[in-house]
C-alpha positions in Angstrom: -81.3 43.2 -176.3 -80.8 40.5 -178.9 -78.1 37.4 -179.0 -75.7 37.7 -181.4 -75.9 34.9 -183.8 -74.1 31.5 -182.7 -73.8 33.5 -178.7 -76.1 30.7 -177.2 -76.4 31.4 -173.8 -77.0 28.5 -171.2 -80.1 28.3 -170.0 -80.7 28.6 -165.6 -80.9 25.2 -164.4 -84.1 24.9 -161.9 -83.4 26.1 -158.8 -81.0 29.0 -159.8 -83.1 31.6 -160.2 -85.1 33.0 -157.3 -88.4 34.7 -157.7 -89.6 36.7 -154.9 -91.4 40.1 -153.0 -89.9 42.9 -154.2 -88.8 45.2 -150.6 -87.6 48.7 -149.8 -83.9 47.5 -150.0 -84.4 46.2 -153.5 -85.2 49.8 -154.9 -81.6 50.4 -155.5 -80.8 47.2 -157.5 -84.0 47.7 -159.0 -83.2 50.9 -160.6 -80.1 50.2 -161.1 -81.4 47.2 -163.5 -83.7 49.5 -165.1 -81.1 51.5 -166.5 -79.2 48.4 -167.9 -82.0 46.5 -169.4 -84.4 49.2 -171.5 -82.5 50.0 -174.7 -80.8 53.5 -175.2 -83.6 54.8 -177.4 -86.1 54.9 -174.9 -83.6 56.9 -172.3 -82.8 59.5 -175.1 -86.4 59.8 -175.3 -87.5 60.8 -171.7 -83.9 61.6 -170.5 -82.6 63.3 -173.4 -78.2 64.2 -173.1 -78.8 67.6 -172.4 -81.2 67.3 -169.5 -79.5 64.5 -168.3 -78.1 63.9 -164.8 -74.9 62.0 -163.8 -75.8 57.8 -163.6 -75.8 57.4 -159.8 -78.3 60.3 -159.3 -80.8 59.3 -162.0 -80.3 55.6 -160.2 -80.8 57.3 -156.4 -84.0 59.3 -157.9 -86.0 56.2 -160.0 -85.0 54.5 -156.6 -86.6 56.9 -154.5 -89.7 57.2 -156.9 -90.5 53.6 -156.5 -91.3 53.3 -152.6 -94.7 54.5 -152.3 -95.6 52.1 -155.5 -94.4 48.6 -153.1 -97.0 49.4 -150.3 -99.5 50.1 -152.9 -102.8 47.8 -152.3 -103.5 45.0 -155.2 -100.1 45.4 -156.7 -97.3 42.6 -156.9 -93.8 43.2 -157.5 -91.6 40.9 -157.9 -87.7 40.2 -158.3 -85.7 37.6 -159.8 -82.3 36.8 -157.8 -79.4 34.3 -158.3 -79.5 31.2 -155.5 -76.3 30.6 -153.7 -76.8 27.1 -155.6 -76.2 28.5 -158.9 -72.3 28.6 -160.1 -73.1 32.1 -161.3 -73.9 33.0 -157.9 -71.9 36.3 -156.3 -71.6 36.3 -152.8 -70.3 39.7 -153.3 -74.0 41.3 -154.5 -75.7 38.5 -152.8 -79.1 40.4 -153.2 -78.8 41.8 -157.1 -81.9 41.5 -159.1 -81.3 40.2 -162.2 -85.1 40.9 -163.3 -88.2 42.3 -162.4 -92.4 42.1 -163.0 -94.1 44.4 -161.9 -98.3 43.8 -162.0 -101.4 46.0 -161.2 -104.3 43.5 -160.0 -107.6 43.5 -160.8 -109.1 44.8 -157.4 -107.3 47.9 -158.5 -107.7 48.0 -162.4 -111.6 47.8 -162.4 -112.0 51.1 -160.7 -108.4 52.9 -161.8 -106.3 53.0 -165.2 -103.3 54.6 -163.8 -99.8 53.5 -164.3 -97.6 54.3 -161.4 -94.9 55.3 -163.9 -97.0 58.2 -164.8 -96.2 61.5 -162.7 -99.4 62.0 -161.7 -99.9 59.1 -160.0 -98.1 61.1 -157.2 -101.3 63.2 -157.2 -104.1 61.3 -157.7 -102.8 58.7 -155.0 -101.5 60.7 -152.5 -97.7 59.7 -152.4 -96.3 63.7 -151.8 -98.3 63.7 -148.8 -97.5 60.1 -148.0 -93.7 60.6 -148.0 -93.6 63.6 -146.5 -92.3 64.9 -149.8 -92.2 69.0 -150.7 -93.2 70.0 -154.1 -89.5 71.2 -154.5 -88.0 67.9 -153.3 -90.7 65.5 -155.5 -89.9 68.3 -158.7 -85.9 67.5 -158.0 -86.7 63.9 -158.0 -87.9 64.3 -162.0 -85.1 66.6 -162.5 -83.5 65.7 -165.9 -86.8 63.8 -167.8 -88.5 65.5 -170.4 -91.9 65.1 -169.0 -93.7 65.7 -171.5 -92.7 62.9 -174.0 -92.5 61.2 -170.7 -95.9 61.6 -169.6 -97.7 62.7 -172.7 -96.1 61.2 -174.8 -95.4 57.7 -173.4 -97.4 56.8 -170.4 -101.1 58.9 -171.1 -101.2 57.8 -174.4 -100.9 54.1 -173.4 -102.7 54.2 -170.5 -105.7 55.6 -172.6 -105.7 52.8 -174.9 -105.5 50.7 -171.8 -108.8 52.4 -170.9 -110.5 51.9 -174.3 -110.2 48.0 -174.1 -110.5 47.1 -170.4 -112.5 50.4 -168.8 -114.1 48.7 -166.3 -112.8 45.1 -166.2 -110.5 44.3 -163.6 -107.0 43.0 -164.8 -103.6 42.2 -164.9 -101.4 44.9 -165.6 -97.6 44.7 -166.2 -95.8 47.4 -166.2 -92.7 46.6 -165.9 -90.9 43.2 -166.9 -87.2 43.6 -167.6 -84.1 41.2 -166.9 -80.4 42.9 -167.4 -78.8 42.0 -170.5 -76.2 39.6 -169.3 -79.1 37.5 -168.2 -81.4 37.8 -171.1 -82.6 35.1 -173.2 -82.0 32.3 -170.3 -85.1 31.6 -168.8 -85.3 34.7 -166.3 -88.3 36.2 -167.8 -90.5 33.3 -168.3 -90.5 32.6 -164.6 -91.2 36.5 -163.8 -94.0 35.9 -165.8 -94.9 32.9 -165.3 -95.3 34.1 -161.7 -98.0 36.4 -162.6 -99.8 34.0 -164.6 -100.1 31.1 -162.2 -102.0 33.2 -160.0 -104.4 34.5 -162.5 -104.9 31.7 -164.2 -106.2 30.5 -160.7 -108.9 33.0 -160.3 -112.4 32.7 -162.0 -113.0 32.9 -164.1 -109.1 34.3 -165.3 -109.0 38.0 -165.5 -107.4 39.7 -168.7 -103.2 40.3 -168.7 -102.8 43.3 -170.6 -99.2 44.6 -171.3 -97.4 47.2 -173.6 -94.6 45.1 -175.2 -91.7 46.1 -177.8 -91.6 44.7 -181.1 -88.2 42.1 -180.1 -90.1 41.1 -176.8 -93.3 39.9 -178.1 -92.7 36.7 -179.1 -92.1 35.2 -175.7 -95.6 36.5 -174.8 -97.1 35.2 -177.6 -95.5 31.7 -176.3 -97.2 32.7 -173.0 -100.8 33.2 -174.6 -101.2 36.5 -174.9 -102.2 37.9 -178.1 -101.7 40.7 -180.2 -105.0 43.3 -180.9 -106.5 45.2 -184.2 -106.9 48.5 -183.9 -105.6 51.4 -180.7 -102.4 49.9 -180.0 -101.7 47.8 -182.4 -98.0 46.9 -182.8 -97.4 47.5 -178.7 -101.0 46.4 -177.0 -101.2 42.2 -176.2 -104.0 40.3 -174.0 -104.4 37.5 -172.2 -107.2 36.1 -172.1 -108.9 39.1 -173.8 -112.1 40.2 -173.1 -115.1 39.6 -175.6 -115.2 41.8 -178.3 -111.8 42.9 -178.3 -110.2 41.7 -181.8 -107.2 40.3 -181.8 -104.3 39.2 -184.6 -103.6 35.9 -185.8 -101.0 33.8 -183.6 -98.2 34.9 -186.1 -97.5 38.4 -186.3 
């Protein structure tokens, strides 16, 4: 969600924001910040009005959807807090994530191109069985989502041009990175990401970052290094570090 022109916001001061392991009791401040952050667009898309269950359910089942994903090998999810040091501190929600990354490594990406958001994944890794889940109670969990822009529409199609550019390679994968609007545009995400980086920039040599981004987000990851591509995916696709003989768009876009 954009500023509005001359609404500067002031920037977290080191220290303020707290970037750490995402746990089980995070889930429900996680999905609770999903629904604030990603714009209303998206939701009419895969939760279109008249399928649509009331807030606190769709909240209690993207919650419960998430817990096999944390225990996942060669994944990293992380959250971004407020420290008690910071004046915008609530000791009320002590423990509210303001933001969240979310990365696939690449132990897990060389061998698998499979986004956990994706409804399958429940199948092809086991989770129904892992949970203790029936196929009635894991159906009621995607009760209200049109499934097939969802899945066919969204989260196949990307994660086939995933496949087309880094089949193969291990890499970093993000899926998600979101901070809630009231927190936007003050630092939050750079650290999220700048987690991530750190770590692969470590590694060697660094693997790809590969990420889906929206048009009004790409700029930031562009200051990060990562770089639009020609071709599948153009417009949404961006690489870090890509690998050779992937094409990629001039620095401006």
């Amino acid at each position: 969600m954009a500023t509005p022109i001359g609404d500067k916001k002031r920037r977290f001061a080191p220290g303020e924001v707290i970037i750490s392991e995402v746990t089980k009791e995070d889930l429900q401040s996680l999905s609770e910040g999903y629904y604030a952050s990603f714009p209303v667009p998206w939701f009419d898309k895969i939760e279109p009005t008249h399928l649509r269950a009331e807030q606190n359910v769709r909240i209690a089942r993207f919650a419960e959807r998430m817990i096999p994903w944390i225990s996942e090998p060669h994944t990293r999810w992380t959250k971004a807090t407020l420290s008690p040091s910071s004046p915008e501190y609530d000791p009320s929600a002590p423990n509210r994530v303001i933001g969240h990354a979310g990365w696939l490594l690449p132990e897990r990406t060389k061998s698998e191109i499979m986004n956990f958001w994706r409804k399958d994944a429940s199948d092809s890794l086991g989770w129904r069985e892992k949970m203790g889940w029936t196929n009635e109670y894991e159906e009621g969990l995607w009760s209200g989502t049109d499934l097939k822009a969802y899945q066919e529409g969204s989260f196949l199609l990307w994660d086939k041009v995933r496949g087309d550019y880094l089949e193969g390679i291990g890499h970093w994968h993000l899926a998600p990175l979101w901070v809630v609007p009231e927190h936007q545009q003050r630092g939050v995400a750079s650290l999220l990401l700048r987690d991530g980086i750190e770590l692969a920039d470590k590694e060697t040599p660094p693997s790809p970052m590969y990420l889906e981004a929206m048009p009004d987000a790409r700029v930031i990851y562009q200051h990060l290094g990562y770089q639009g591509v020609e071709g599948a995916g153009e417009g949404f696709v961006m690489i870090r570090n890509p690998p050779e003989g992937v094409k990629v768009l001039e620095k401006k876009e």
